[in-house]
C-alpha positions in Angstrom: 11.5 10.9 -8.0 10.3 14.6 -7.6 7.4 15.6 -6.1 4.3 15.6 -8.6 1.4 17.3 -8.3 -1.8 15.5 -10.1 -3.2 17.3 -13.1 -5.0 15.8 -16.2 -1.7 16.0 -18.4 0.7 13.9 -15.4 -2.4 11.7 -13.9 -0.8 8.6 -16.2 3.0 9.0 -14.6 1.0 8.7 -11.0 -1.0 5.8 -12.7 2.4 4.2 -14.0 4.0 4.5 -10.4 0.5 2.9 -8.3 1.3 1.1 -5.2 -0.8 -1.4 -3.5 -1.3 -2.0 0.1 -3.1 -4.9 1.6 -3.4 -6.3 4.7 -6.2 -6.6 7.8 -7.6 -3.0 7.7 -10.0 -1.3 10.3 -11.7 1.8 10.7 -11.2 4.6 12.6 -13.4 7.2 14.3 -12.9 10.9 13.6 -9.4 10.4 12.5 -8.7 12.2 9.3 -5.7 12.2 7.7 -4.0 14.9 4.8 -3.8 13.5 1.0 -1.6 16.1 0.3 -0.3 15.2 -3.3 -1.2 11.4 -3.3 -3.7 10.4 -4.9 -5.9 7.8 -3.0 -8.0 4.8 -4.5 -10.4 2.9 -2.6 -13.1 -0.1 -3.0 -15.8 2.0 -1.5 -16.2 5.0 0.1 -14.0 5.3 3.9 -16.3 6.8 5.8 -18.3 3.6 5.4 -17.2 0.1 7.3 -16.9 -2.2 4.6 -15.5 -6.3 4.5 -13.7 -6.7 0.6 -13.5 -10.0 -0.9 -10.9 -11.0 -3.4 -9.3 -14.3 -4.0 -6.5 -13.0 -6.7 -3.6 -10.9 -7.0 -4.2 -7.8 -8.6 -0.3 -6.3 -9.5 0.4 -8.0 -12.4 -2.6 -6.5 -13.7 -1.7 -3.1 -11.9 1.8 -2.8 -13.4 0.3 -3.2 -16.6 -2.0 -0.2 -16.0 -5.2 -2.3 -15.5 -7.4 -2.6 -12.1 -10.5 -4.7 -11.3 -13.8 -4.0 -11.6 -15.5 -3.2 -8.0 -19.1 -4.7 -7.7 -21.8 -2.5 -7.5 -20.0 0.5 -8.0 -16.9 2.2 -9.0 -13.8 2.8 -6.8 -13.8 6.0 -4.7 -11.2 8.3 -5.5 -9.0 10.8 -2.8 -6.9 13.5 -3.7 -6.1 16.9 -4.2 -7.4 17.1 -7.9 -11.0 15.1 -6.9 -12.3 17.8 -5.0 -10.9 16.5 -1.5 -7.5 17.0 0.6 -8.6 14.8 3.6 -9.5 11.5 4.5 -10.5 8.8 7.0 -7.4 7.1 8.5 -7.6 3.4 8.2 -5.2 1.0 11.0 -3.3 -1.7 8.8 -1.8 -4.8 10.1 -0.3 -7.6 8.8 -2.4 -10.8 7.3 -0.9 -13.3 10.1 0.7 -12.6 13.8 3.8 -14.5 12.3 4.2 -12.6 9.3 7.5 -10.7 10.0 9.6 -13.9 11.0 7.3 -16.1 7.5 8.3 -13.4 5.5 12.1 -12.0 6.3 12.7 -16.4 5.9 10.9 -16.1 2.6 12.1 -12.9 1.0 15.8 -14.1 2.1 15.4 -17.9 0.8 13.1 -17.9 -2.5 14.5 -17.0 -4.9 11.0 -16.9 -7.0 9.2 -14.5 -4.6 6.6 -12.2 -6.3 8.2 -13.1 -10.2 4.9 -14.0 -11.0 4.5 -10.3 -11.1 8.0 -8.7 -12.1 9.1 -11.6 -14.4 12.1 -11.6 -12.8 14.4 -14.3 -11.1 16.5 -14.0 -8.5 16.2 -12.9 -4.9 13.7 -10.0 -4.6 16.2 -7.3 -3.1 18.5 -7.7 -5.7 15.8 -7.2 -8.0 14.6 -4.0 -6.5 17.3 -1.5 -5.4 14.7 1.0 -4.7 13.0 -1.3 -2.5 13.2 0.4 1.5 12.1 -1.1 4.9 10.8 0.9 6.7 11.2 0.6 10.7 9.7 1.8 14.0 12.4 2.8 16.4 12.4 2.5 20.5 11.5 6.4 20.7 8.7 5.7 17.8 10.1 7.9 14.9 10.8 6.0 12.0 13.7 4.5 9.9 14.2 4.0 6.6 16.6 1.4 5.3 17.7 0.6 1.6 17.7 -2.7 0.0 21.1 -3.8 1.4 20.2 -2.6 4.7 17.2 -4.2 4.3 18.2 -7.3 2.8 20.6 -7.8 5.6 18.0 -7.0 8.3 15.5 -9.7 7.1 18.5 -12.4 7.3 19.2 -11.5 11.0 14.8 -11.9 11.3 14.9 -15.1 9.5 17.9 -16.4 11.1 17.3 -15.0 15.6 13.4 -14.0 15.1 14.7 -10.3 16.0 17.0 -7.4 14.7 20.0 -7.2 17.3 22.7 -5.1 17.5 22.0 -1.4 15.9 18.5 -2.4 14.9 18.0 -3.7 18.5 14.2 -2.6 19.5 13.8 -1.5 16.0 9.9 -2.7 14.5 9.7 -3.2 10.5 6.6 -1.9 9.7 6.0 -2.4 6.0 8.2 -2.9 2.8 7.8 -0.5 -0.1 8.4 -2.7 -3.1 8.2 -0.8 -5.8 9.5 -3.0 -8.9 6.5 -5.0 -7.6 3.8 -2.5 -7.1 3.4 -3.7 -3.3 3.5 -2.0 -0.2 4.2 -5.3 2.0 2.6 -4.9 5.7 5.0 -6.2 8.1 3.0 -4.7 11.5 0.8 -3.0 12.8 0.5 0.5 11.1 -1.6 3.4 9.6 -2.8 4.7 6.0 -1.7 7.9 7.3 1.7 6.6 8.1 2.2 4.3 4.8 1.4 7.7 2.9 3.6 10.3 4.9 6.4 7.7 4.1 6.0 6.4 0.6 6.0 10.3 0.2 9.2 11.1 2.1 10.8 7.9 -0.1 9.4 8.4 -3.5 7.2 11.5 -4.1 3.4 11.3 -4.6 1.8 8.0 -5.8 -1.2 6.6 -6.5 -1.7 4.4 -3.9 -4.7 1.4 -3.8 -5.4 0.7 -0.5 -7.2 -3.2 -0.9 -7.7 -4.1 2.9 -10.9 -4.2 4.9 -12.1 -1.4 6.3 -14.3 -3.1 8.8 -16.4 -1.3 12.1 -19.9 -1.7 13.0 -22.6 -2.9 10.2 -20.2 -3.9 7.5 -20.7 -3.4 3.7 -19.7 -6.2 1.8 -17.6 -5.5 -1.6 -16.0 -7.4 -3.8 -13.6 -7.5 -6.9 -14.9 -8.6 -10.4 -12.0 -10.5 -12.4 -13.1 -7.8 -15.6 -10.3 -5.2 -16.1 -10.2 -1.3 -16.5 -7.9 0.6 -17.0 -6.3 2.5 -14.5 -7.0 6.3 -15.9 -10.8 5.1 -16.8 -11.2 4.0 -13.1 -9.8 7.0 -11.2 -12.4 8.9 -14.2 -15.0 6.8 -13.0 -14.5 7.1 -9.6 -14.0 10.8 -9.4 -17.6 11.3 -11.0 -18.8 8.9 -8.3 -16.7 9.9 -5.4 -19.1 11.6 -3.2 -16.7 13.5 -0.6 -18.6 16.3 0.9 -18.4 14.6 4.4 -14.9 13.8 4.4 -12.7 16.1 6.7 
């Protein structure tokens, strides 16, 4: 896909393509990172420590065009078009020390992952030929892999609990999953990051980062199982989106 730049008349193909992240996420200090042509939605404002609650899946939902309601407020919106090019970097990292070796076995194995969402069958990568892993290498650039590449590379995990041969020393980071709506933390990672490469992969996105965002005296904030759509939330959130002290 080509690049897209957000404007009133295209905001609904950015809204059709969202992505979301989740995972452990933490707050940095006076680390800010460029939106460039992304457009960024958020539970509360980053600037601002905050523990979120949820206890569902929201991509079904998402690829449907709907989000959650946030409680006790509206979703904070980044981007270009919202009066901001900046924000506060977030670190990212997987939901369980074990997560790469649970889910190469997983994604190789069951056949049923994530169909709940898709309403697909079959194993995921043949379901998603866009899908791309996207790896760390020794001297810390990054690789990015296609779904037979990919495919393959989770076997090897699943089967030696490491990548040998070319891949030796090579770190998966996170899976973009698009046919899903998920950007699948693998290891430790960055917002920044996640957005310079689902840029270099795809074009600009609307990406939903639903992690933590924890520091010192933590918010709490939590997701109210009452949809909106996707458009009236990033409305909603631009008109509440207070910015001025973000990079």
């Amino acid at each position: 896909m080509d690049a897209v730049v957000p404007t009133k008349d295209n905001i609904q193909l950015l809204c059709s393509s969202a992505l979301v992240i989740n995972g452990h996420g933490s707050k940095t200090v006076n680390d800010s990172i460029d939106i460039e042509n992304h457009i960024l939605l958020t539970p509360h404002r980053l600037e601002v420590p905050y523990v979120l609650s949820m206890d569902f899946s929201i991509e079904s939902h998402l690829r449907q065009g709907f989000l959650p309601w946030v409680h006790n407020g509206a979703w904070t919106v980044y981007g270009l078009r919202y009066g901001t090019s900046h924000a506060p970097n977030v670190i990212i990292q997987p939901w369980s020390d074990g997560e790469l070796l649970s889910f190469s076995r997983q994604i190789s194995n069951d056949p049923e992952l994530w169909s709940k969402i898709d309403g697909m069958s079959g194993y995921y990568p043949e379901r998603d030929t866009s899908m791309c892993l996207i790896l760390r290498t020794p001297d810390g650039t990054l690789s990015y892999l296609d779904w037979k590449m990919s495919a393959k590379c989770f076997e090897e995990i699943g089967a030696n609990r490491q990548l040998t041969g070319t891949f030796k020393g090579y770190v998966p980071i996170f899976l973009y999953a698009p046919q899903v709506a998920k950007v699948k933390i693998l290891s430790r990672t960055t917002l920044n990051e996640i957005m310079d490469s689902v840029g270099r992969i795809a074009g600009n996105r609307l990406l939903l980062l639903a992690t933590c965002n924890t520091g010192q005296n933590n918010h709490h904030v939590s997701f109210v199982r009452d949809w909106i759509s996707i458009h009236r939330a990033v409305t909603l959130g631009a008109e509440s989106c207070d910015t001025s002290s973000v990079g």
